[in-house]
N, C-alpha and C positions, 0 to 999 in steps of 0.2 A: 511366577517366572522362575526357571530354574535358576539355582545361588553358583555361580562356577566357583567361587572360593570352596565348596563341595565337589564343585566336577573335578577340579584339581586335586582330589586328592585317590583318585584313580590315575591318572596320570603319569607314564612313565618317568622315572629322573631325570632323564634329559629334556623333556620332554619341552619347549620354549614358554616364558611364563604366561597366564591369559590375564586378562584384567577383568575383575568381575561386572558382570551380565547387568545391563542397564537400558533403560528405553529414553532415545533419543527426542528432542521435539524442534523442531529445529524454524523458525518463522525467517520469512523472509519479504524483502519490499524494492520496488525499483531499483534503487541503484541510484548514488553519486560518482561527480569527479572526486579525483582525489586529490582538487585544485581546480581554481578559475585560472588557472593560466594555461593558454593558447593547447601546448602538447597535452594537459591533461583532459580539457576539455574535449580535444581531437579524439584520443583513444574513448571516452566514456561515449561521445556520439559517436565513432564508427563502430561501437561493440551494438550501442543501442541501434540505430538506424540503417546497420546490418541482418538484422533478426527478422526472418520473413512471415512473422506474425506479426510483425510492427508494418513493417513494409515489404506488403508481396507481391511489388512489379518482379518481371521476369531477371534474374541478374544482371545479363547481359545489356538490360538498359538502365537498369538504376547504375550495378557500382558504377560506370563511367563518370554520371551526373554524381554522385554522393562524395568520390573521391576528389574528382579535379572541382565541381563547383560549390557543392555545399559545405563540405569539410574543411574548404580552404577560406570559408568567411563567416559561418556558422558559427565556431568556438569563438570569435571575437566578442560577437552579441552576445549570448551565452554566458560567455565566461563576465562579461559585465553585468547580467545581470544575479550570476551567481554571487559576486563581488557584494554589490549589494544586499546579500542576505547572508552572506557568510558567516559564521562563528569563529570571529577573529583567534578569540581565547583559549576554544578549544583545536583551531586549526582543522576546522572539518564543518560541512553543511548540517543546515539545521534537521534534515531528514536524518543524518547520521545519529548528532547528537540523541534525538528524539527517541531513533529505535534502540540505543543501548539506553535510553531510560527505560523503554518499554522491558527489552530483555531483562534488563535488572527486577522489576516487577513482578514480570514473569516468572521470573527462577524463581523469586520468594515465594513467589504463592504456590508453584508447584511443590516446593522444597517442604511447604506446611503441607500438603495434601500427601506425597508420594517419599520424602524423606531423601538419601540418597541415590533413590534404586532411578532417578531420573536426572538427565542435562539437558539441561535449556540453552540455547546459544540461537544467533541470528544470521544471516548472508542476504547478500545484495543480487537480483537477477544480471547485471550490468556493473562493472568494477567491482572493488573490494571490499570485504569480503566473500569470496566469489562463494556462490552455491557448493563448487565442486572440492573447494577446500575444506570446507564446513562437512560438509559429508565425511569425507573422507579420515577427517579429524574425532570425529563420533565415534565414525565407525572402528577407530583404533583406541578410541576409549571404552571400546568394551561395547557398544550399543547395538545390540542384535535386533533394535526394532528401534524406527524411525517414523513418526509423526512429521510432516513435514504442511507447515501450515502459513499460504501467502495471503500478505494481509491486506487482501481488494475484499470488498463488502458483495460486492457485483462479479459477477463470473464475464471475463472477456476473454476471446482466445487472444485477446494482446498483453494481456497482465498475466490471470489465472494459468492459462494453458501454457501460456513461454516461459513461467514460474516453473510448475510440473516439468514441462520438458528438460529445462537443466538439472531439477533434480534427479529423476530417471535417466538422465545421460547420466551423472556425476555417479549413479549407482553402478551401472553398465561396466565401469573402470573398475570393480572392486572382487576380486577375487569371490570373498565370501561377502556376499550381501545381504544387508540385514533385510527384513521382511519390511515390509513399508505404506506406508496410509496417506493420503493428502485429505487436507480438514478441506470440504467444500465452501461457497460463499454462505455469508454470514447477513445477507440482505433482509431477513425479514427475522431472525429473531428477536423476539420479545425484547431481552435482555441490552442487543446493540441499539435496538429504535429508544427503548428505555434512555440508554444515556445518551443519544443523541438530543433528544425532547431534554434531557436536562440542562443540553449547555444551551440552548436556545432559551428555556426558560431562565438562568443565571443572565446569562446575554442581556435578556431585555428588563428584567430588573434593576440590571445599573444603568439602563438607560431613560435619561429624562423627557424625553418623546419615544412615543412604541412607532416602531419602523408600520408604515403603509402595506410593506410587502415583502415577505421574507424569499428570498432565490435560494435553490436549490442547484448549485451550480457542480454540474458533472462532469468527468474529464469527458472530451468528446472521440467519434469512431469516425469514421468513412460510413455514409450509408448503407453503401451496399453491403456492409459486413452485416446489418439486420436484416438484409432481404437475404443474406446468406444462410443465417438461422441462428446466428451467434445470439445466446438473450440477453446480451449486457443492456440494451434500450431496455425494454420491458421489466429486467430489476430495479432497472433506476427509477421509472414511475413506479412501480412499488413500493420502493423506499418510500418516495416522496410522501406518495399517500398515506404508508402506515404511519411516516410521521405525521402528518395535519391530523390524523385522526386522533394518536396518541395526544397533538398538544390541545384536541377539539377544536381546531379553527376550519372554518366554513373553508369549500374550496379554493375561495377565490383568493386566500390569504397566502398561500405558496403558491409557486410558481418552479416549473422546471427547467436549467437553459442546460449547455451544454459550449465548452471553454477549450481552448487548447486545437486548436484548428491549424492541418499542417498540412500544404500542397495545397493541389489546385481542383482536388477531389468536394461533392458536394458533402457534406458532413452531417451528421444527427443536429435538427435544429428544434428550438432556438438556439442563437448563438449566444451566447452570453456577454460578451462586449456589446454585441448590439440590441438585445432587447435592452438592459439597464437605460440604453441610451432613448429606447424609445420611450420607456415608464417614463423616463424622467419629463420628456418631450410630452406625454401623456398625463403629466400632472401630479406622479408620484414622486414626491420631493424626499420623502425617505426612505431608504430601504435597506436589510440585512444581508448578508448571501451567508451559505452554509456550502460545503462542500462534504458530500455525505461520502463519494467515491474514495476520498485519499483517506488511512488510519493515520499518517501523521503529517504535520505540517510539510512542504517541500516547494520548489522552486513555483510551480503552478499557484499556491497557494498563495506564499509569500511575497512574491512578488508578481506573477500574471494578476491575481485580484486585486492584493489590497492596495495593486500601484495600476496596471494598466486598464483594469475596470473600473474600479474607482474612479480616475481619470474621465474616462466613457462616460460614466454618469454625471459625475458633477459639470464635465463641460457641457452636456445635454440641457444642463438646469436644472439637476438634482443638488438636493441641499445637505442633507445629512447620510452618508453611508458606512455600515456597521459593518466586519469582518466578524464574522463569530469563528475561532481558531479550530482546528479538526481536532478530535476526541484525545488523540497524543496519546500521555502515557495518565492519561484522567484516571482516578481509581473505578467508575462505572466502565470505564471502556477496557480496562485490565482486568475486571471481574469477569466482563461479558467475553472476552477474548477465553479468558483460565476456562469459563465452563463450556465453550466452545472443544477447546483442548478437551478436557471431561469426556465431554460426549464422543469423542473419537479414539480414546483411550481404552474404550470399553471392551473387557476382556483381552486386554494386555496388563494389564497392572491394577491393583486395588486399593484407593487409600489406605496411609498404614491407621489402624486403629486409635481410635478415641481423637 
């Protein structure tokens, strides 16, 4: 990579100062409120449930319904159940806290691998901090190449591609735009199913009965978006799979459901509120769930599973139900993330030696 603290010295006297030449890696994840209360909640769902990869009826019929009726009762529920998961102490949701443990991570290990000649920072697809800030903030520290990597396992055009697209827009606004890469998903490396199979293995080692049946529970799609051609169905049975294999358990030991069901559309099934509810009816008195779709803990996790599925099961006649937590800022899931970055770094920058 060229040194501008060298180009500068070609440079006219007047000439305005540069900041030296640096490769950007910038990750990014969902999106919080910036607050369970009512207004904050409203802006975070009308940013989210505005976006026509999330919801692509035609405008004309949704905003009406989004603005006068879901907007105006939605952040109530919402916002209470964000309440209950909130991070009092640090004044911010446990997704937030999460990814700047992750960034923090992050930076270190690139910081061993690449030295100064790289910045690591994070943005939110939905509130703050926004994609377009984060960009633009790089890009005036100097970063002529941008890395730009969203942290879904599984490629959906509702996460991965609505991710891409704010960043590509946020580039669009920049004069001089640095050169730019998106890390693709990360569904079947070796190194992420690795540390997945670890936290399930830790999991059921502190446990003193082995769960029945471990659920692999995934955020869920609208159907038709896999007759559409979207792959996010078929990586998530991928997941699943290389996980049982990795941990050698017969097939019948996981199971796939799929959580988070919104409208009146028929959704990617199983559902996962309601099979729990049938194993249990079915005779499976214990059971685990994993959540392999989200990199760090968040609203769906936290409180969709370990309160309202949980719930599901046990009033079913389930007896014992395990949360095994999303991978976070686990040192396996921070290695496998770094060599992810690695591999898409190549021929931009080289370790600095030894």
């Amino acid at each position: 990579m060229p040194d501008s603290t060298t180009q500068a010295t070609h440079l006219p006297a007047d000439h305005p100062a540069l900041p030296r030449e640096k490769v950007g890696i910038l990750i990014a994840n969902l999106g919080t409120p910036d607050g369970y209360d009512y207004w904050s909640m409203r802006r975070y769902l009308g940013e989210f449930l505005s976006d026509k990869r999330v919801i692509d009826y035609p405008s004309w019929k949704w905003q009406p319904l989004l603005q006068l009726v879901i907007l105006s009762k939605r952040p109530f529920t919402s916002g209470a159940a964000y309440k209950s998961i909130w991070n009092e102490e640090a004044g911010e949701s446990p997704l937030m806290t999460i990814t700047k443990a992750q960034t923090a991570k992050l930076r270190a290990a690139m910081a061993a691998r690449y030295g100064d000649a790289v910045m690591v920072d994070f943005c939110m697809r939905y509130g703050n901090p926004s994609t377009r800030s984060k960009v633009h903030e790089l890009a005036e520290a100097g970063c002529t190449r941008i890395l730009f990597f969203p942290l879904y396992p599984q490629y959906a055009g509702a996460t991965t591609a609505t991710a891409n697209d704010a960043f590509y827009k946020a580039l669009a606004d920049l004069n001089r735009q640095p050169n730019a890469r998106t890390v693709p998903a990360y569904f079947d490396r070796p190194d992420y199913i690795d540390a997945l199979a670890g936290s399930v293995e830790r999991a059921y080692a502190g446990l003193e009965n082995r769960p029945d049946l471990l659920i692999a529970s995934y955020h869920g799609m609208p159907q038709r978006y896999l007759t559409e051609g979207d792959p996010y169905h078929c990586q998530c049975q991928k997941t699943s799979r290389l996980l049982r294999e990795r941990l050698g358990w017969a097939p019948g030991e996981l199971v796939t459901t799929f959580q988070s069901r919104f409208g009146p559309e028929e959704w990617l099934k199983p559902y996962t509120v309601e099979e729990v509810a049938r194993l249990a009816e079915a005779g499976k008195k214990r059971i685990a769930v994993i959540a392999p779709a989200f990199a760090a803990d968040c609203i769906e996790t936290l409180e969709e599973i370990r309160e309202e599925i949980r719930e599901s099961f046990l009033h079913a006649g389930g007896e014992e139900f395990t949360y095994i937590p999303c991978l976070n800022d686990d040192d396996a899931h921070i290695a496998a993330l770094a060599s992810a970055i690695d591999d898409n770094l190549a021929g931009w920058i080289a370790p600095k030696p030894g």
